[in-house]
RODO-2510 file (C-alpha; in nm, 4 decimals, decimal comma):
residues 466
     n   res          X          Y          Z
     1     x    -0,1067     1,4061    -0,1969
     2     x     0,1305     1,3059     0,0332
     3     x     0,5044     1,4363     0,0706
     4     x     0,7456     1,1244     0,0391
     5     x     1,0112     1,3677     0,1942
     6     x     0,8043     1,4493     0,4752
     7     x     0,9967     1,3860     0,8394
     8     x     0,8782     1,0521     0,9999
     9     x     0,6517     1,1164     1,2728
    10     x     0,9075     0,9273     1,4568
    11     x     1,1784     1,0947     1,3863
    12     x     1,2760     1,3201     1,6598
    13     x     1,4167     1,1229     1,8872
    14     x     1,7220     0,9890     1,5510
    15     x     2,0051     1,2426     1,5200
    16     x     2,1007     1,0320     1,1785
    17     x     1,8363     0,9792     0,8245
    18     x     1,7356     0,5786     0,8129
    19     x     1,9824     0,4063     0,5607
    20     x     1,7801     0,3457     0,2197
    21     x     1,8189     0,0079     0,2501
    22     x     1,6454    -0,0130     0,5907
    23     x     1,3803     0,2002     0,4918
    24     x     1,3214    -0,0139     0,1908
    25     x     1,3430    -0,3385     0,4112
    26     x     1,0967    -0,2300     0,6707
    27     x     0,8573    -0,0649     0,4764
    28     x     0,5233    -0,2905     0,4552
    29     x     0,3600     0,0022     0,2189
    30     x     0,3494    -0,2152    -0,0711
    31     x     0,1634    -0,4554     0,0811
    32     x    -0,0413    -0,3090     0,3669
    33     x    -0,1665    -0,0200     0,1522
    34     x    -0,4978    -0,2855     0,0468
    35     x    -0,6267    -0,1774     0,4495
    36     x    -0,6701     0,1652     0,3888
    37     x    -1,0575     0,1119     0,4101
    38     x    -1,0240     0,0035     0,7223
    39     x    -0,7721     0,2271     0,8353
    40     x    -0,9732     0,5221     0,7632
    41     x    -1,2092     0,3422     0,9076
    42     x    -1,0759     0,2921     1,2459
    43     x    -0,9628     0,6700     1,2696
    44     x    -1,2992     0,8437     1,1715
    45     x    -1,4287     0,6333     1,4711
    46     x    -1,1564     0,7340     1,6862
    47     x    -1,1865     1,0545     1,5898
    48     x    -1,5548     1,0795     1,7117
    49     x    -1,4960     0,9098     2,0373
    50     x    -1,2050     1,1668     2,0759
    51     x    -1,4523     1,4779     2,0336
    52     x    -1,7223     1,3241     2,2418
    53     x    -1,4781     1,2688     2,4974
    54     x    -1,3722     1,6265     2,4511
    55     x    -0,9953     1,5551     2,4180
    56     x    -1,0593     1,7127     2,0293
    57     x    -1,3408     2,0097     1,9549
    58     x    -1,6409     1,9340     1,7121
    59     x    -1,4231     2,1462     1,4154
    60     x    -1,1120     1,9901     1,4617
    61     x    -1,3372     1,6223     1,4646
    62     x    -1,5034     1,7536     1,1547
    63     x    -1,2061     1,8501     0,9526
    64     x    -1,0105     1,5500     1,0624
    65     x    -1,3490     1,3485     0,9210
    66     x    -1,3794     1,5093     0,5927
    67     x    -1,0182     1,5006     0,5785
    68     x    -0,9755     1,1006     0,5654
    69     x    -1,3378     1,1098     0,3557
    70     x    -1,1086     1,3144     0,0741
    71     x    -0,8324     1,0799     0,0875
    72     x    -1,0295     0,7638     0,0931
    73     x    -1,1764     0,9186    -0,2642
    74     x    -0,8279     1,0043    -0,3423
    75     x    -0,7299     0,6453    -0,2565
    76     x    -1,0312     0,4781    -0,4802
    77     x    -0,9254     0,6740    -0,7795
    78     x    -0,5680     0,6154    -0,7706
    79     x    -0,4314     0,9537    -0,7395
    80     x    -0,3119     0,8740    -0,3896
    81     x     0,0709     0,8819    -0,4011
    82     x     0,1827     0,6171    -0,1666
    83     x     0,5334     0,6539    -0,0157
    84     x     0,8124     0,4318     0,1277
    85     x     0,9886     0,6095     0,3444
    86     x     0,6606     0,7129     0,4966
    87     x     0,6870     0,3095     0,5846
    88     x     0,3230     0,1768     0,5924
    89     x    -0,0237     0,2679     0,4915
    90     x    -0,1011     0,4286     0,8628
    91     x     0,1428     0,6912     0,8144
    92     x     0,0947     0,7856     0,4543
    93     x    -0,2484     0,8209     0,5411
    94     x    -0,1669     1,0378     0,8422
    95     x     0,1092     1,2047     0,6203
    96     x    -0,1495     1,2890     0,3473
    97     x    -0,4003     1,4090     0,6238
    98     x    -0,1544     1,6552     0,7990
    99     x    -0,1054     1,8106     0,4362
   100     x    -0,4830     1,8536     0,3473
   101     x    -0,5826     2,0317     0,7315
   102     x    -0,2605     2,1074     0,9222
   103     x    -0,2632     2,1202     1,3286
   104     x    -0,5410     1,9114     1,3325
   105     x    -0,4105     1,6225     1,1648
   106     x    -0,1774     1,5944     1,4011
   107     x    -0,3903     1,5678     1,6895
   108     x    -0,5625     1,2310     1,5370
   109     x    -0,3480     1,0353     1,6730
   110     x    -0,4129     1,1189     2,0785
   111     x    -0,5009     0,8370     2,3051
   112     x    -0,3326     0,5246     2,0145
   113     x    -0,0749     0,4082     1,8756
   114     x     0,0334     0,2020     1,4859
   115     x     0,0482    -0,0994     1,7292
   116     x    -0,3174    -0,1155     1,8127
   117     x    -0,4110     0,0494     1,5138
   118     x    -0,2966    -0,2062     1,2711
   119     x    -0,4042    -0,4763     1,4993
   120     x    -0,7626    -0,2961     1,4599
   121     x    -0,7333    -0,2552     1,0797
   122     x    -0,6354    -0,6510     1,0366
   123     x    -0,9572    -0,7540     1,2356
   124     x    -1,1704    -0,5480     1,0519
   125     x    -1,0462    -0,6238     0,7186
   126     x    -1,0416    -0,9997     0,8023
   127     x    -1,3668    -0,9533     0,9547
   128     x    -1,5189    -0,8218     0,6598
   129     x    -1,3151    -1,0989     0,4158
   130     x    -1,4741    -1,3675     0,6391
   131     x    -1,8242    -1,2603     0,5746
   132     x    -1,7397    -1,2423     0,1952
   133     x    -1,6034    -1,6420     0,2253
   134     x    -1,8720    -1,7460     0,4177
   135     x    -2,1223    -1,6278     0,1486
   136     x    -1,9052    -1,8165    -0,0932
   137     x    -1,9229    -2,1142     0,0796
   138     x    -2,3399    -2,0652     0,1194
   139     x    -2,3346    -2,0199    -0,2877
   140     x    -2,1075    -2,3273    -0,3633
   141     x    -2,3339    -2,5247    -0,1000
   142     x    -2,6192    -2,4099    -0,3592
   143     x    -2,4414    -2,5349    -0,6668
   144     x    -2,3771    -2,8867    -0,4787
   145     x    -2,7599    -2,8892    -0,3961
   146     x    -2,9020    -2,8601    -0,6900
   147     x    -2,5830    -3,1143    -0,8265
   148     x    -2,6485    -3,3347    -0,5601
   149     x    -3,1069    -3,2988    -0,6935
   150     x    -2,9734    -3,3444    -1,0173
   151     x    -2,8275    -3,6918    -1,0170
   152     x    -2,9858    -3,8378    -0,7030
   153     x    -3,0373    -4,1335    -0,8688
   154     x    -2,7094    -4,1362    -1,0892
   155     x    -2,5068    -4,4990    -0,9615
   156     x    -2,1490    -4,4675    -0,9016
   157     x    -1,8801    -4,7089    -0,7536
   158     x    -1,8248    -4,6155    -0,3567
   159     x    -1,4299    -4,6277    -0,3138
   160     x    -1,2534    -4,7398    -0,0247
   161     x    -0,8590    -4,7687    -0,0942
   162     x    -0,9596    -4,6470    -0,4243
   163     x    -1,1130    -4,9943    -0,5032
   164     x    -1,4747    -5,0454    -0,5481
   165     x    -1,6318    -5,0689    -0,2612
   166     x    -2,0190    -5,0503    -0,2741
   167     x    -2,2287    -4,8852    -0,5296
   168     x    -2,3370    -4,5106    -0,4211
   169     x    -2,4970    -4,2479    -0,6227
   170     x    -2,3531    -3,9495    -0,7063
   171     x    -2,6199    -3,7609    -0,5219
   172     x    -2,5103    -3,8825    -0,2196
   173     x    -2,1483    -3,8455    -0,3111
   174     x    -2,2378    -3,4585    -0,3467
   175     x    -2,3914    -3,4252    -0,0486
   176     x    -2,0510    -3,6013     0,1254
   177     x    -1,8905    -3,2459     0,0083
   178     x    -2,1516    -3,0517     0,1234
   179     x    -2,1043    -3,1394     0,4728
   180     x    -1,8321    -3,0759     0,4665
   181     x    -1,8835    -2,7171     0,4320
   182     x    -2,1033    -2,7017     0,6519
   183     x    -1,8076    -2,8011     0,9592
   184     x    -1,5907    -2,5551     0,7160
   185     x    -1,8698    -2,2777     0,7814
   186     x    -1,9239    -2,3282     1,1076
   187     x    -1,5722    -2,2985     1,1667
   188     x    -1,5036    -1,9796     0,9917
   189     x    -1,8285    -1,8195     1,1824
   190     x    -1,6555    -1,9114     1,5293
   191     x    -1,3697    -1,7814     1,4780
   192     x    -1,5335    -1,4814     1,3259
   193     x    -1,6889    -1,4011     1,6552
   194     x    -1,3196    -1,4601     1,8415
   195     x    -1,2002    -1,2045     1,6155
   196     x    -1,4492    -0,9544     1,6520
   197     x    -1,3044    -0,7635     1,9861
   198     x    -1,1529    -0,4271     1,9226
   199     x    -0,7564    -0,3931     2,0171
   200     x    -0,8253     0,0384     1,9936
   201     x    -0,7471     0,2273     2,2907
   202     x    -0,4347    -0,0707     2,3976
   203     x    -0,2157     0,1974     2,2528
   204     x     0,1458     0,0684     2,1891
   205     x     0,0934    -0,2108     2,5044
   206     x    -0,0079    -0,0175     2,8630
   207     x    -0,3091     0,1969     2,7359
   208     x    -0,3350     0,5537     2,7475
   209     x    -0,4041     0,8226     2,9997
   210     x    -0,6398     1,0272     2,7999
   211     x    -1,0284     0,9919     2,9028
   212     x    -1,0916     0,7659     2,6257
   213     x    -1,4320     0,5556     2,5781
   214     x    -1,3129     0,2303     2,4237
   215     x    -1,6803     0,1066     2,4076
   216     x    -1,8278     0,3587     2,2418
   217     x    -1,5621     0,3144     1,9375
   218     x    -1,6256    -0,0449     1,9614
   219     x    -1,9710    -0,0219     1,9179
   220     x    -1,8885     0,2389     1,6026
   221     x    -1,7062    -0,0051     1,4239
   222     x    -1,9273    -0,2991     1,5225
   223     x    -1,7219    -0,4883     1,7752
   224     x    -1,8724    -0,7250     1,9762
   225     x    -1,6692    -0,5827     2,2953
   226     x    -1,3120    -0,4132     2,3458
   227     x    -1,0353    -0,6253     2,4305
   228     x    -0,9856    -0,6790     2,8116
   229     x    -0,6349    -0,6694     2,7933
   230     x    -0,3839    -0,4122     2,6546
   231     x    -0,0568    -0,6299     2,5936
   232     x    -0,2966    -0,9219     2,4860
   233     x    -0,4915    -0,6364     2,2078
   234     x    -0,1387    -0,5621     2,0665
   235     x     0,0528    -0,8738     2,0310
   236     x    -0,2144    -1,0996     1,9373
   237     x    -0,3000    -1,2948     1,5813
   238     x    -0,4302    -1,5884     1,7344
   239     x    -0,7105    -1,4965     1,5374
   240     x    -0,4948    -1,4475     1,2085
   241     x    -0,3832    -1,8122     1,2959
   242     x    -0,7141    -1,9603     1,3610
   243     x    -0,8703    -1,7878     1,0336
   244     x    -0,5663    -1,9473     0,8490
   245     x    -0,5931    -2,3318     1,0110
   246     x    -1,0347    -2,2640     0,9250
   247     x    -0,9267    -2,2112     0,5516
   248     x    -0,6063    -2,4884     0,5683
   249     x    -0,9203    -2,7166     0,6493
   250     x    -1,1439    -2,6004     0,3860
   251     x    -0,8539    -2,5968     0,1127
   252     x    -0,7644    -2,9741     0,1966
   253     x    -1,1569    -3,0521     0,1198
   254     x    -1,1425    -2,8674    -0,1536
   255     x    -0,8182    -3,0547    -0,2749
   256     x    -0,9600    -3,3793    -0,1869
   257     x    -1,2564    -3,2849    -0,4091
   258     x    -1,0033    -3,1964    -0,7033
   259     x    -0,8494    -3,5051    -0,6619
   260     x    -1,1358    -3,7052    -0,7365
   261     x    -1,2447    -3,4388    -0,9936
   262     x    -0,9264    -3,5534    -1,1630
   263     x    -0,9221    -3,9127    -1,1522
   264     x    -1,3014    -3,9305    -1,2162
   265     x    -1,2290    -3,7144    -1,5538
   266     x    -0,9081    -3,9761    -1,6600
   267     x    -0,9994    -4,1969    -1,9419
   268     x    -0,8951    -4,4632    -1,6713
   269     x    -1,1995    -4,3673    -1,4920
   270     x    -1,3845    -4,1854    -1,7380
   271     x    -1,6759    -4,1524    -1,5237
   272     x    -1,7922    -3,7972    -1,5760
   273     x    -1,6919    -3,4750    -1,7823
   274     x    -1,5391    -3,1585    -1,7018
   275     x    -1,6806    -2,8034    -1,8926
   276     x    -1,4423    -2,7228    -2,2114
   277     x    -1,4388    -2,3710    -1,9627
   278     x    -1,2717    -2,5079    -1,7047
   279     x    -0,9759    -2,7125    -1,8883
   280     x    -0,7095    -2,6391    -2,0645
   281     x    -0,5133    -2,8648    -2,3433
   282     x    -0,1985    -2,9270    -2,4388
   283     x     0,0882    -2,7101    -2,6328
   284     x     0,1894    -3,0529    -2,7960
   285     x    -0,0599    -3,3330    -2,7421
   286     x    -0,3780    -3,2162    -2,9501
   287     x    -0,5940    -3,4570    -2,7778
   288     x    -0,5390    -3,3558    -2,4339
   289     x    -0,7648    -3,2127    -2,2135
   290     x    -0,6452    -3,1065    -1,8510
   291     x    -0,8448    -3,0704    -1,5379
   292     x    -0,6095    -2,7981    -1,4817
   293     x    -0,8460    -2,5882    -1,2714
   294     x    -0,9006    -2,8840    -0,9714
   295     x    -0,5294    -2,9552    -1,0196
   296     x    -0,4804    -2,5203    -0,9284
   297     x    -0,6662    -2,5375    -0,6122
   298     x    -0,5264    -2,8886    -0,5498
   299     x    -0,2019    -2,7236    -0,5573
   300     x    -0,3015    -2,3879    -0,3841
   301     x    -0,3612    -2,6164    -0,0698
   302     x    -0,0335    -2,6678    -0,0244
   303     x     0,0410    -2,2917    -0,0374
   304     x    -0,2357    -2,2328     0,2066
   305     x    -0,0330    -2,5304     0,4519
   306     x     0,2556    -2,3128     0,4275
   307     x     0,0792    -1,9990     0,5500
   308     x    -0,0461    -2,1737     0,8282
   309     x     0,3247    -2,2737     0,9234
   310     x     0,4783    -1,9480     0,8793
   311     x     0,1988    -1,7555     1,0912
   312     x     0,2524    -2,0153     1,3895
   313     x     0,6532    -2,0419     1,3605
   314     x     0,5812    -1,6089     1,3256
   315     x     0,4116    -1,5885     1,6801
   316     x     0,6146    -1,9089     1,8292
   317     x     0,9119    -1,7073     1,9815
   318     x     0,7507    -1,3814     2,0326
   319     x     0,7903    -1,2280     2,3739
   320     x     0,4921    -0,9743     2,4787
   321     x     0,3762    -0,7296     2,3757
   322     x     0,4162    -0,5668     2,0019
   323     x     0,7353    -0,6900     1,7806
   324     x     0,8217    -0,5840     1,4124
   325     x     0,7877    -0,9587     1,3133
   326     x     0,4411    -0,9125     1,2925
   327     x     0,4554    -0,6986     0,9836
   328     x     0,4779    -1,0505     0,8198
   329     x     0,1902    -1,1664     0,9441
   330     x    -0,0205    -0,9755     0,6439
   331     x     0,1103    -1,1457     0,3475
   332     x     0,0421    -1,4894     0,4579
   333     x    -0,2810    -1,3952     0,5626
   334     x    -0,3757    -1,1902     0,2377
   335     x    -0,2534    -1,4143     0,0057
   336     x    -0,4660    -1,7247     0,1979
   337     x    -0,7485    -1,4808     0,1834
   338     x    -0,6982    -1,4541    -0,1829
   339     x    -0,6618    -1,7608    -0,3053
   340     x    -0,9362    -1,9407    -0,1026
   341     x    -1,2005    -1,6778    -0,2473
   342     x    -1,0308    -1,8103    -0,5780
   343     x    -1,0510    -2,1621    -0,5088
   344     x    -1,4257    -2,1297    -0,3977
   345     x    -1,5122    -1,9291    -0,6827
   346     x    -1,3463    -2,1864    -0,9252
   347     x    -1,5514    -2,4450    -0,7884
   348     x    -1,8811    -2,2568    -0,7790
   349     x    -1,8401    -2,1655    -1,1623
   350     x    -1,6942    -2,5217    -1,2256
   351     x    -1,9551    -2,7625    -1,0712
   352     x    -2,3168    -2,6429    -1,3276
   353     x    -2,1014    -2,7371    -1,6252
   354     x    -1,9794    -3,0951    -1,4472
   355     x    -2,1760    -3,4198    -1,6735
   356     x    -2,2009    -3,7464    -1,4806
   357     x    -2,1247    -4,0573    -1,7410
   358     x    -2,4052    -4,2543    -1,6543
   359     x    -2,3429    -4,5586    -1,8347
   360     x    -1,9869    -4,5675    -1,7729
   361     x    -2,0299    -4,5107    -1,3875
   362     x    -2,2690    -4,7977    -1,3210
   363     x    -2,0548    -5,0229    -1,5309
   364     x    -1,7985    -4,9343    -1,2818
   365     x    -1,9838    -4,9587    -0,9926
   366     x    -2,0351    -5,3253    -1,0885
   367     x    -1,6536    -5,4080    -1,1650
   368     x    -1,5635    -5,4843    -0,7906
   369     x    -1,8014    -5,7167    -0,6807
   370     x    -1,9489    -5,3862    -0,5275
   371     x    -2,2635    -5,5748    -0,4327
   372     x    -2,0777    -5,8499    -0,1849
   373     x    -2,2380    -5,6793     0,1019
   374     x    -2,5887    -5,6738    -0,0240
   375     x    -2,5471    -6,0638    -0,0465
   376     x    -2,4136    -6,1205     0,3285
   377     x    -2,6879    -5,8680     0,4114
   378     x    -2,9292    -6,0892     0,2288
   379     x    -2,8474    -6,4046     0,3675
   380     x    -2,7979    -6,2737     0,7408
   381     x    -3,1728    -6,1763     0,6779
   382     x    -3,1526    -6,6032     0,5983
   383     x    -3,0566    -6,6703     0,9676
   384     x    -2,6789    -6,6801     0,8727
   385     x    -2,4767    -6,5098     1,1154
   386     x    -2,2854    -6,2429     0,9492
   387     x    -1,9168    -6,3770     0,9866
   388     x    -2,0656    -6,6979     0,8484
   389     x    -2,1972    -6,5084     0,5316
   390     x    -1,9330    -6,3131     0,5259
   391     x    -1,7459    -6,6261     0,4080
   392     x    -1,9950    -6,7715     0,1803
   393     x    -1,9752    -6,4452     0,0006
   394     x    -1,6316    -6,4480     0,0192
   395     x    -1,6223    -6,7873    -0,1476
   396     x    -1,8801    -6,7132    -0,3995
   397     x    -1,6933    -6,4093    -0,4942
   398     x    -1,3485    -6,6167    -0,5415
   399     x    -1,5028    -6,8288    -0,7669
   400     x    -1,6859    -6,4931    -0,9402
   401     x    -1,3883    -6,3797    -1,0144
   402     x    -1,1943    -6,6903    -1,1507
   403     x    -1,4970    -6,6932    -1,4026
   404     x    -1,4351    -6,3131    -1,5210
   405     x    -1,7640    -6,2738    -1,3636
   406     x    -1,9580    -6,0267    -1,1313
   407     x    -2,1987    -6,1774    -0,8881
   408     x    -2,5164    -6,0595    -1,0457
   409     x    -2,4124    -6,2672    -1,3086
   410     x    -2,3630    -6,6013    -1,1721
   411     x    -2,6872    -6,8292    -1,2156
   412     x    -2,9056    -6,9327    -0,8786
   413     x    -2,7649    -7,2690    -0,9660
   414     x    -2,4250    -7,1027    -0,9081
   415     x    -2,4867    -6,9384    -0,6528
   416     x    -2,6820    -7,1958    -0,4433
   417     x    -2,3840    -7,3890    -0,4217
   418     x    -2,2035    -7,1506    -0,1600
   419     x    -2,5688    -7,1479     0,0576
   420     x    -2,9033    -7,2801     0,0167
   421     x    -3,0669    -7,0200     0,1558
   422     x    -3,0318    -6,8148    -0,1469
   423     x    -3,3257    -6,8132    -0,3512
   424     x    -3,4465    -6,6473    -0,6320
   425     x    -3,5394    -6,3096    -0,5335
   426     x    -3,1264    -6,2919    -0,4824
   427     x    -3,0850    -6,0906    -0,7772
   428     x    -3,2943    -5,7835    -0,6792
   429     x    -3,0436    -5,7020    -0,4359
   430     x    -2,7210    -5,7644    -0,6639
   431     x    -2,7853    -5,4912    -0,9262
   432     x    -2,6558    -5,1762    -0,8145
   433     x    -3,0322    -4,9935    -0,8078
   434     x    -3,1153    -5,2443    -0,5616
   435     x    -2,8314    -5,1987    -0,3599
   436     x    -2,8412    -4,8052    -0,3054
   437     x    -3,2342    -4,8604    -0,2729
   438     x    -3,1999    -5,0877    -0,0097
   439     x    -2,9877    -4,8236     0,1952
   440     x    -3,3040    -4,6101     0,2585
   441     x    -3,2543    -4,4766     0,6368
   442     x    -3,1363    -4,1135     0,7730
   443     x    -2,8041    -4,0637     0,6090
   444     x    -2,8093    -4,2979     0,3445
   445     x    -2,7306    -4,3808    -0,0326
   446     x    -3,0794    -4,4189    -0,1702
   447     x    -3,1924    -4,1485    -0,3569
   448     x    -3,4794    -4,0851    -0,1848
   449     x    -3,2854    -4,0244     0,1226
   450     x    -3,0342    -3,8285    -0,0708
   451     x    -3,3742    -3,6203    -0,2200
   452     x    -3,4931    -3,6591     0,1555
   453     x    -3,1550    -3,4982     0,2907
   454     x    -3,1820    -3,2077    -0,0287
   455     x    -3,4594    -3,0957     0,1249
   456     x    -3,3797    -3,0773     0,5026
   457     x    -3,0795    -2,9132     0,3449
   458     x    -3,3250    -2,6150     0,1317
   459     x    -3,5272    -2,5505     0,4621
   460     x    -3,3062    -2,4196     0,6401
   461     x    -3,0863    -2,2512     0,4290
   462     x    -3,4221    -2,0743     0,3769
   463     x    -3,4947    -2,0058     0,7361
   464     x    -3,1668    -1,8998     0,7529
   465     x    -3,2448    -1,6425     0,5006
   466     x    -3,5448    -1,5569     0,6735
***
């Protein structure tokens, strides 16, 4: 284990000890400690590049290897003893290593410095946490497919201004979310490949003057390329940034999602049914139950907007190269990290269990005159020109609704009054079946193009797996 007493590497340039305060104000242990992986990590790879460069012999490599191997063990089964005063989780590491070999250890850290090793440690651990979201994304994109399959034909009310708009099915609705992800997952992959340069061998901001192959280490830990520039390598989180405005994005779907999980689930709406697993009820009110899971990641958006903020304010005023500041650039970034997996997860687990309402949702698909259109559509197809049938709808709808009635139900008699050229097979059109089955082109409501779009969908997610 590490000595918590043990002189900062630091230190020998300080005649006086760091106030306790200080070292309890700057220390990022507590929180920085969860990149050890990658920390050990980064220095077994610099520690090879550093032997095949011959700036360390093959036993002092080797000891220095099995040396971090032994404390990453330690680390897994919590025996490591974290310190501190020994600041953050690159020098208790460093600390512990020193103990286990001696003089080696303290030739690890030739040719680099904490300021592009933590900037290497953040990009691999994000790098790694990216690939992890991005395969949540791919399963909740399963769970909306076969969601989507499920109830392809299930009629809902389309809502503009949250009034009825048209009639939609809730196949089609689905798949609205699932593209969704896909922008979200395309974002996340670009800036995945932005992040994956390697800041190692920028040192603290000018470099180094050992012999140092920055390529080879790259290509080790599985870099795309080394970073051109060493001030840039140090001081940047653009990438930090970008990952966090990627999931900002994806958490405002996902609270637009909850939002009309919410409302659809209100006995105002009542139009499907949340899983007893996924709600909660009420310390007082026996008969409540709360969609308290969408209302979560509804409300974790807004903590995700925040990180976003703080990260760019963070960086706004920074001169180059490397400032303390950007010790609180990891919490932000971890926590969004954290929660987003959560949020993703919660959904995934939530959506199997969801039950559509059928009944209830075509009833309210046919509340708002949803069908209007269909009828201008119809009598355009007459020879009316549209702003013309636009206001024989319009009428016929005024006098729909001084009757307390929806259009469907008017009689041809009725309905003739506003235009001849309505005729009988009018009222094929003016259910809601007939209205999503007349949408039945690339990208639209009927359900064989939501079926149609299901299965452009499954091909290439499994040529993608291919």
């Amino acid at each position: 284990m590490n000595d918590s007493t043990a002189a900062k590497p630091w230190a020998g340039r300080f005649t006086e000890p760091t106030d306790a305060f200080v070292e309890a104000f700057t220390a990022s242990v507590g929180f920085d400690r969860r990149l050890y992986r990658q920390d050990i990590a980064g220095s077994i790879a610099h520690a090879r590049m550093l032997v095949r460069q011959g700036i360390l012999s093959e036993a002092e490599g080797a000891d220095i290897i099995a040396g971090l191997e032994a404390i990453a063990a330690q680390i897994e089964r919590g025996e490591f003893n974290w310190s501190v005063p020994l600041e953050d989780v690159h020098m208790n590491i460093e600390a512990a290593l020193i103990t286990a070999i001696g003089e080696a250890g303290k030739r690890l850290h030739t040719g680099r410095s904490r300021n592009d090793q933590v900037a290497t440690d953040i990009r691999l651990w994000l790098r790694e946490e990216t690939d992890a979201i991005l395969a949540a994304i791919d399963r909740l994109q399963g769970v909306l497919l076969d969601l989507a399959e499920r109830e392809a034909d299930s009629v809902m009310p389309g809502l503009t201004h949250l009034q009825v708009a048209q009639p939609i099915t809730f196949g089609h609705h689905m798949m609205a979310w699932y593209e969704m992800l896909e922008r979200d997952a395309g974002r996340l992959a670009d800036c995945r490949r932005r992040m994956n340069v390697m800041p190692l061998g920028a040192a603290a901001l000018a470099g180094t003057s050992f012999p140092i192959d920055r390529d080879y280490t790259a290509a080790l830990l599985g870099f795309d390329a080394a970073a051109e520039n060493s001030l840039d390598a140090v001081s940047d989180r653009d990438f930090a940034i970008e990952f966090t405005a990627a999931a900002a994005i994806l958490m405002m779907h996902l609270s637009r999602w909850s939002e009309e999980l919410i409302i659809w689930s209100s006995a105002q709406f009542g139009l499907i049914e949340l899983s007893d697993a996924y709600c909660t009820g009420s310390s007082i009110m026996p008969q409540k139950k709360n969609p308290d899971v969408p209302e979560l990641v509804r409300g974790k958006s807004a903590r995700i907007f925040g990180h976003l903020l703080a990260l760019l304010t963070l960086m706004k005023g920074q001169p180059l190269a490397y400032n303390k500041d950007n010790q609180e650039d990891k919490e932000p970034l971890f926590d969004t990290v954290d929660n987003l997996r959560g949020s993703l997860l919660a959904f995934t687990g939530m959506l199997p269990g969801l039950q559509c309402r059928r009944e209830r949702m075509r009833a309210a698909a046919m509340a708002g005159y949803a069908t209007a259109t269909d009828l201008a559509d119809y009598l355009v197809r007459r020879g009316l020109p549209f702003r013309d049938a636009h206001e024989v709808v319009g009428k016929a709808v005024a006098f729909g609704v001084a009757g307390a009635r929806d259009l469907a139900e008017l009689s041809l008699e009725e309905l003739r009054r506003f235009s001849p050229a309505i005729g009988p097979d009018v009222f094929t059109i003016l259910t809601p079946e007939g209205s999503v089955a007349a949408r039945d082109h690339h990208g639209g409501t009927a359900p064989a193009q939501v079926r149609a779009a299901i299965a452009r969908k499954r091909a290439r997610r499994a040529a993608a797996e291919r």
